[in-house]
N, C-alpha and C positions, 0 to 999 in steps of 0.2 A: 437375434444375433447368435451366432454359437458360440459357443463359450472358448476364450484363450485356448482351454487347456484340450480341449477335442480338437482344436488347428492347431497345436504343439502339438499334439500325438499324431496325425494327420502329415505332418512336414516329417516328422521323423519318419515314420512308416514309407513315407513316399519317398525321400530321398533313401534310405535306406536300401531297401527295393528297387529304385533305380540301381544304385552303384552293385546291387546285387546280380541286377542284366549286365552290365557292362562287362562285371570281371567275372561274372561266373559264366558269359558265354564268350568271351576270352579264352578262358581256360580248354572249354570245351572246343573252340575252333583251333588251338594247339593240338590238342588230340587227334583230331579226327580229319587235318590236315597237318601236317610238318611240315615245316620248311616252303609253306604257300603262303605266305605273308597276303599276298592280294586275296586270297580267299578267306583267309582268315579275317582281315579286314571285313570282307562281304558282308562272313558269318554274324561276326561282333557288331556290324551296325545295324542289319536286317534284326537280330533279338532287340535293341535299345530302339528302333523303330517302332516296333509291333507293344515293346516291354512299354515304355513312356507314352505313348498314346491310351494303353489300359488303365496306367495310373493317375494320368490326368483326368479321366472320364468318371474314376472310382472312387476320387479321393476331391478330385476337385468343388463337389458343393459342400464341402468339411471346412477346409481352408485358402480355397481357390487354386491349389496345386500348384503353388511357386516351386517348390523342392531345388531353390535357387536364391544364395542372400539376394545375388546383383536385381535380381525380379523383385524380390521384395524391397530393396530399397527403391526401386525407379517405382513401384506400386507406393509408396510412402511421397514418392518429391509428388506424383502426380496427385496427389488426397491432397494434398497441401492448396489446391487449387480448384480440386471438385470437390471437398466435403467427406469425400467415400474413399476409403480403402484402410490401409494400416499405421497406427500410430509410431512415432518411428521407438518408443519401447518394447511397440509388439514386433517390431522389424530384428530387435537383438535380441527376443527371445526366437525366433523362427528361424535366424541365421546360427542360434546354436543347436537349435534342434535337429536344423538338415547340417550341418558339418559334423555331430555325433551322429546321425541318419547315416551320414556318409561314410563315416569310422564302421559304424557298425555292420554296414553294408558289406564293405570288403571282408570286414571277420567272416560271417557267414560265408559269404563264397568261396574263401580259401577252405572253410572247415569242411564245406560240400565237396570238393575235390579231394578231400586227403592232402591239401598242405597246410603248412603253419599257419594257426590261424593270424599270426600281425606277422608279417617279416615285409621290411623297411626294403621298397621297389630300387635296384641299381639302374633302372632304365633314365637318362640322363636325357632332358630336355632342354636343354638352354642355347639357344640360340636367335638371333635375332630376326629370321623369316619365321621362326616357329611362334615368337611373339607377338607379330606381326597377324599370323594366322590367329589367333585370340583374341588380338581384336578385331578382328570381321567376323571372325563365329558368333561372338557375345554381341556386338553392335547388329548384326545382323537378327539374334536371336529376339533383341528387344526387339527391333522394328518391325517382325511378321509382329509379336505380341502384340504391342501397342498398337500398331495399324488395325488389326484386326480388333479391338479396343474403341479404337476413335469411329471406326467404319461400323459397329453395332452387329460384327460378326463374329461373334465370341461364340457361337454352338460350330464352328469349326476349326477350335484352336487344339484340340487331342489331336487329330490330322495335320492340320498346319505345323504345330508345331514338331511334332513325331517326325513327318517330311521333312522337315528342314533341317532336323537334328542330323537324319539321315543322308541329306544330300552333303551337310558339312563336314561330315567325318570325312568325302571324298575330295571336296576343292577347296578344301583350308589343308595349311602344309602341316599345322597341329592333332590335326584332325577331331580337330572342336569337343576342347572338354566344355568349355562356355560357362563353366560353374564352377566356382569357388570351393562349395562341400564336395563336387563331386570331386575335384582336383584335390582338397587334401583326404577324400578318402583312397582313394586309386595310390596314392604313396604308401597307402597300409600293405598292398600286395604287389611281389614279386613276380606279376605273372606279364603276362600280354600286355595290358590294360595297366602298368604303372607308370608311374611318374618318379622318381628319385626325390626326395625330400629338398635336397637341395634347390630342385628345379619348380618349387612349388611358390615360393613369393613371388617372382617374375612373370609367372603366368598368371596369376590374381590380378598382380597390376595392370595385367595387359586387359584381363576381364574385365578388370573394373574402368579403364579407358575407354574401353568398347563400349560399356554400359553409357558410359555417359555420351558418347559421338552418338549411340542408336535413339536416345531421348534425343538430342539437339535434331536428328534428321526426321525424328515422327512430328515433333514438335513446328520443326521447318514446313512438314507436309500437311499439317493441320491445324497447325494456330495452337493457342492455349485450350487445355480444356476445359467446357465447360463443366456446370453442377451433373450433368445428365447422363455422363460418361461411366459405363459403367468399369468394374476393376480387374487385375488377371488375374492367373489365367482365366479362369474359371469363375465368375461373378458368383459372389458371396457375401452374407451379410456381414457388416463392422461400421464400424464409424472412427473418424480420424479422429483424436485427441490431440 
C-alpha cells in the first residue's frame, strides 16, 4: 500500500498542476489571441487535454489520480461495497489536499504571467443553464470513470478521461469545471479561466448533484459492484477502513 502521505502529496501536486494548465494557458491564449474568445477557448482546452492526461499517467499509480473530492467520494461510496479503495478519512484529507493543490495552482500561474499572484476572479457565473451544465459535465465525468471501472478498462482512462474533459469544455454551457478544487482555485485568478467567489457554492452543488445522478446511472448500467472491481482513476493500492 503506499503510504497516505505520498497520495497526499500526489493529489496536491496533481491538482495543483492541473489548475496550473488551466489558468496559465488561459492567460496565454489571451495574449496570443485578443478578443477571439472561440480560439481562446480551443487554446485553454487543447493544454487541459494534453495537461490532465500526463498527469493522470504520472501521478496516477501514487494515488490513483482523483485530483477531484467528487471522484474521491464516489471512490469511497463504491469501497463501501467492494472492499478496495478510500476510507472515507482518507476521502477529507485528499479533498483538502486537491482544494489547496487547487489554491496553489492558480498562485503559480498568476506569478508565471507577471500578475498578482491571488486577486479574487470578477467573472460571475451564476445562472441557472450554467448550473445545469455542472451537472452533466460531473455526472457525465463520473460515468466515463466508473464505466471504465466496471468494464476492467482502466489502462485507458488518461485518454478517456482527457477526451472527455476536452469535449466538455465545448457542449456543457459551463464549460465543465467538474471539480470542486478546481472551482475554488480558478476564483484565486482574475484571468480567462476564473470564476467569482460568489459563484463558487452553486457550482459545487451542481457538481456534487452530478456526482451522484453519474453513480446512480453507472450503477443502473452495471448492478452493484462486486469484490473484484478495481478503483479510479488509476488502480492503486489501499484498503477501505
Amino acid at each position: 500500500m503506499t503510504p497516505l502521505p505520498r497520495r497526499l502529496l500526489a493529489e496536491f501536486l496533481g491538482t495543483a498542476l492541473l489548475v496550473t494548465v488551466v489558468v496559465g494557458s488561459g492567460i496565454m491564449a489571451q495574449a496570443l489571441s485578443p478578443g477571439q474568445v472561440g480560439l481562446q477557448l480551443l487554446q485553454n482546452s487543447t493544454a487541459t487535454v494534453f495537461g490532465l492526461a500526463v498527469l493522470i499517467v504520472t501521478l496516477g499509480p501514487v494515488s490513483g489520480a482523483h485530483f477531484n473530492p467528487v471522484v474521491s467520494l464516489a471512490d469511497w461510496w463504491q469501497g463501501r461495497y467492494t472492499g478496495v479503495g478510500l476510507a472515507l478519512g482518507e476521502v477529507g484529507a485528499y479533498a483538502v489536499c486537491q482544494i489547496l493543490g487547487g489554491i496553489g495552482g492558480a498562485v503559480l500561474a498568476n506569478a508565471m504571467f507577471g500578475k498578482a499572484p491571488m486577486a479574487w476572479s470578477t467573472t460571475e457565473r451564476a445562472a441557472g443553464h450554467l448550473w445545469l451544465g455542472e451537472v452533466v459535465a460531473t455526472a457525465g465525468l463520473l460515468l466515463v470513470i466508473f464505466c471504465l471501472v466496471r468494464s476492467g478498462r482502466t489502462a485507458v482512462a488518461p485518454a478517456a478521461v482527457a477526451a472527455y474533459i476536452g469535449a466538455a469544455y465545448w457542449f456543457t454551457s459551463s464549460t465543465s469545471f467538474a471539480n470542486p478544487a478546481v472551482t475554488i482555485g480558478r476564483a484565486f485568478t482574475d484571468t480567462f479561466a476564473g470564476i467569482a467567489p460568489a459563484s463558487v457554492p452553486a457550482f459545487i452543488a451542481a457538481q456534487l448533484v452530478g456526482g451522484v445522478i453519474g453513480l446512480l446511472v453507472v450503477h443502473g448500467l452495471f448492478g452493484r459492484p462486486g469484490p473484484a472491481v478495481p478503483e479510479p482513476v488509476v488502480p492503486h493500492q489501499s484498503t477501505v477502513r
